[in-house]
N, C-alpha and C positions, 0 to 999 in steps of 0.2 A: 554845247552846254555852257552858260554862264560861271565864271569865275570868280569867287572875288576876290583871289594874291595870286596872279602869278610872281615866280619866282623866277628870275632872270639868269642870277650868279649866284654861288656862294661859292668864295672862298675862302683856307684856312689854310695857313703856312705847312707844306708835308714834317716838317716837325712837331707841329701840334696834334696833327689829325691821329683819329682813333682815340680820344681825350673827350670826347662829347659836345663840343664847343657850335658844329655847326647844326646839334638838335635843339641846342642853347638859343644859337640865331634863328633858326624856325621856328620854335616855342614862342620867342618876343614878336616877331614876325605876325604870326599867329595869332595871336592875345590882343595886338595893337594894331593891324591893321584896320579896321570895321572898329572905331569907339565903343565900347561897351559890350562889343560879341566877341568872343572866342572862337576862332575859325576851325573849323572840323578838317580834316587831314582828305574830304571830299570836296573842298570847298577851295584847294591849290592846287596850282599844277605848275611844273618845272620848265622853262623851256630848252630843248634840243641839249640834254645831257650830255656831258663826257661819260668813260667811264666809270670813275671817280661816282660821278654826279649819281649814275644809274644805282649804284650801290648806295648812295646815301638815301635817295627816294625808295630804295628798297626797303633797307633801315628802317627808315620811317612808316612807312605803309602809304606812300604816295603812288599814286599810276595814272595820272594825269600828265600831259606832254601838251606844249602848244607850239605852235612856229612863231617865234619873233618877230621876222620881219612881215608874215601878215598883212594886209591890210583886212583882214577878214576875222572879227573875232569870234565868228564861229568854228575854227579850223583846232578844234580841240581833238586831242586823241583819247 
């Protein structure tokens, strides 16, 4: 399935997090990537999570996963 943001990283200092800061970074994320569309939370997918990471895309209502290194950009999960 086509994408249009994958999400690579997000990080936030473990002092900050639990603060809102990286729904903050995906909302801008989101709103700016695509000029003048506002990207629907079906419309990103996260690559190869940490733990951390799985929790935050839970958070969010994300379940889209890709492989990075790829050369294949249909190898969405």
């Amino acid at each position: 399935m086509p994408t249009a943001l994958g999400i690579p990283r997000v990080f936030v200092p473990r002092a900050y997090r639990r603060k809102g800061i990286a729904k903050v970074l995906f909302d801008a994320a989101a709103r700016t990537a695509v000029h003048g569309c506002k990207l629907s939370h079906d419309q990103v997918a996260f690559s190869q999570p940490t733990g951390d990471g799985r929790i935050l895309m839970n958070h969010l209502g994300i379940t889209r996963v890709y492989e990075e290194d790829s050369d294949d950009a249909d190898n969405l999960t």
